[in-house]
C-alpha positions, 0 to 999 in steps of 0.5 A: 500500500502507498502512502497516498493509498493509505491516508485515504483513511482520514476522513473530514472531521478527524483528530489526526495524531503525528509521531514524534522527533525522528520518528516523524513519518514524512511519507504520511505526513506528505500525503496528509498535506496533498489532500488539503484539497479534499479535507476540512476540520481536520485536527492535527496534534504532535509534540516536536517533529521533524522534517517538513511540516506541510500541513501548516502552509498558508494554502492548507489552513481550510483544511488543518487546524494544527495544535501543538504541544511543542514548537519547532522549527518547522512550524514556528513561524505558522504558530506565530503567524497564526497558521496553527496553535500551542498548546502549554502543557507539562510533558507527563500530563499530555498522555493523561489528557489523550488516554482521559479521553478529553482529547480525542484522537481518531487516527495516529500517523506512526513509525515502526520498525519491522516487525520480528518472528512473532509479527511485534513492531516498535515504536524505535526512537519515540515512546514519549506522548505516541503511546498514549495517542496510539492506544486511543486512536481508532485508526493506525496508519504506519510506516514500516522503516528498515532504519527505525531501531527496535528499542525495548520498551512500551512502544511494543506494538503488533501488526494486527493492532495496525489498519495499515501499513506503508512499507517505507526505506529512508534514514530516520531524521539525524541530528547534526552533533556539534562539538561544544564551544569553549563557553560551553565547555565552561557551562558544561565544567561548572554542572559537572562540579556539581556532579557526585558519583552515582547520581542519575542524571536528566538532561537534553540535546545540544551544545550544554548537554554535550559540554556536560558529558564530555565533562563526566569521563572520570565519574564513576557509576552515573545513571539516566532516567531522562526525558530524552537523550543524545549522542553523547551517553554512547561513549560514557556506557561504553567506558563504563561511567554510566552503569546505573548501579544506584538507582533505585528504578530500573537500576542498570538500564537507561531509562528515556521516552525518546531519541534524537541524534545521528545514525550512530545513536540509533544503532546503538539503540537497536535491541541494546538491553540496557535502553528502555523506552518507556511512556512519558507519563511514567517517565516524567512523573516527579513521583517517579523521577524521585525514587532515584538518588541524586537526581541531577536535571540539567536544563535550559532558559532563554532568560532568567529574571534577578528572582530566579524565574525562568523563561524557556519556551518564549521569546517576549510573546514570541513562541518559541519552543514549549513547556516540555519536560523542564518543570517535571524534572526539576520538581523531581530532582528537588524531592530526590534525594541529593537532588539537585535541580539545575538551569544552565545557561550561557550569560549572553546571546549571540548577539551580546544580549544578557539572558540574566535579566532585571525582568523577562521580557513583555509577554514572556511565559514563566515556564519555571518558577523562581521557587523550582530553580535550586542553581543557576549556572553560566561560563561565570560561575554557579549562583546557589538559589535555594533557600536565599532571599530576594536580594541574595538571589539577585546578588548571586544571579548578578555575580555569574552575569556577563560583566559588561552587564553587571552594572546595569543590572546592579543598578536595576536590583536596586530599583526593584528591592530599594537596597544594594544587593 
């Protein structure tokens, strides 16, 4: 069967789910978008994909209305515009809103891995929020890829429970990997400071990350249970300094919901017994996330106000990303034991603009309360926030801010709490 064959099934009226990340099925996808002509009120929902996102063309907005529950660049500029819609939600929460029935899905547009002896598929690199819609859904339409690993798991899935299959054969979306700057090789040198053996760490994809873990090779018996993960865990399990010896859950293995990377990632990925993906709904629950020792998240901002609060998903009104799974995992690493909850950032943008701010920007969403964030750090240093009042958060704060800023942002400390800080 085509994929154009196949994605006949949608009729007007449906929900429409897309798999997620690299996992995004872009013949389906493709196919979807060529029917705009014949569709309407068809509803669109993901988290972050990739490759083109067809659907959010100005041509095709009679056709799609297209909620998203995470922003990429591929339809940034359509949320913005007003072509399509965000959707603020913890990470965890999305799978109960699908499996609660408030958010109907009809149809899932998936990928898979072939199917072994007993006709089993998987759901490869992206559990994450695709389970739950996948269970609701009335209707399976999945592409069949060669490249897509089998990853132990929740994201098991039997070709009788799919409605119709395309077989497919492209390499899965790859994330370039760039080596870290040396500011973020500073950023990365500070977490890692903050590092004790046997934690269990969460962080996510990108420069930081990467500085971080190449910061970790003389730790000793690191763990993950993370959201999602890159490249950079490959070296450290196989030198042996990620063993999850400690945790407490699922000691041993490498616990995520999802993947994204190079081909050299999802290869290690394939039927590796120390990987598991599971369901975000269980990944990301503090509750679960606590029962690990030492919980170390490592996580993003765009700016940080002098309070400690934290914009990560906005740009002004700009959207710019989504809510994802920050919040989850600092709560969760603040009730773990030795946990430490981490923003890390570097002290300026690539145009000089501070990211520690007097105040967040008009219109800027707080995705991060000043009273979840345990540590901020930047190539200056590590500002300690918890337990310290306003002005010793902002003194802290000031102190690891780019120094061409610190005079402005002194003399706006003092405006705002009428005291030197």
């Amino acid at each position: 069967m085509t994929a154009q064959e196949a994605i006949q099934l949608v009729q007007p009226g449906h929900s429409v789910f897309i798999h997620s990340a690299a996992a995004t099925p872009k013949e389906l996808v493709k196919a979807l978008a060529q029917r705009s002509g014949e569709l309407s009120n068809v509803r669109i929902s993901s988290i972050h994909t990739e490759w083109e996102a067809p659907y959010v063309e100005p041509g095709n907005v009679h056709a799609f209305e297209v909620n998203a529950f995470f922003v990429g660049s591929n339809i940034r500029k359509a949320v913005n515009d007003g072509r399509a819609n965000y959707i603020p939600m913890f990470l965890s929460e999305i799978p109960k809103l699908f499996r609660g029935g408030n958010y109907p899905i009809d149809v899932a547009l998936i990928s898979v891995s072939i199917p072994d002896e007993h006709g089993y598929c998987s759901l490869g690199v992206s559990c994450d929020v695709s389970k739950a819609a996948i269970d609701m859904a009335r209707i399976i339409i999945a592409e069949v890829n060669p490249n897509m690993p089998r990853v132990i798991g929740d994201g098991i899935i039997h070709l009788s429970k799919l409605t119709a299959t395309v077989e497919v054969d492209y390499p899965l979306y790859q994330q370039k990997i760039l080596d870290p700057t040396d500011r973020e090789m500073q950023i990365g040198q500070h977490v890692a400071s903050l590092i004790d053996d046997g934690a269990t760490l969460q962080m996510g994809i990108g420069g930081i990350p990467n500085a971080v873990l190449k910061s970790l090779t003389h730790h000793k018996d690191l763990g993950i249970h993370t959201e999602m993960f890159s490249d950079g865990i490959i070296d450290l399990v196989e030198s042996g300094v990620i063993t999850g010896k400690h945790k407490v859950i699922h000691p041993g293995i490498v616990v995520s919901s999802f993947a994204i990377g190079s081909e050299r990632l999802y290869k290690f990925m394939n039927n590796n017994p120390v990987i598991r993906m599971l369901d975000v709904e269980y990944v990301n629950n503090p509750a679960t996330i606590r029962k690990n020792p030492k919980v170390t998240a490592i996580n993003s901002a765009i700016e940080v106000d002098l309070c400690g609060q934290v914009c990560a998903d906005s740009i002004g009104t700009m959207q710019y990303s989504g809510v994802g799974g920050q919040v989850d995992f600092m709560r969760g690493a603040a009730l773990s034991s030795h946990g430490k909850p981490i923003i890390a950032i570097p002290s300026i943008t690539n145009k000089g603009i501070s990211r520690i701010v007097s105040s967040l920007k008009p219109g800027a969403s707080v995705v991060t309360s000043r009273a979840h964030v345990h540590y901020v750090i930047t190539e200056y240093g590590i500002a300690h926030l918890h337990g310290k009042n306003l002005k010793q958060r902002a003194r802290a704060l000031i102190d690891i801010a780019h120094p061409e800023h610190r005079e402005q942002l002194f003399e706006d400390a003092y405006n705002i709490f009428k005291a030197h800080v």
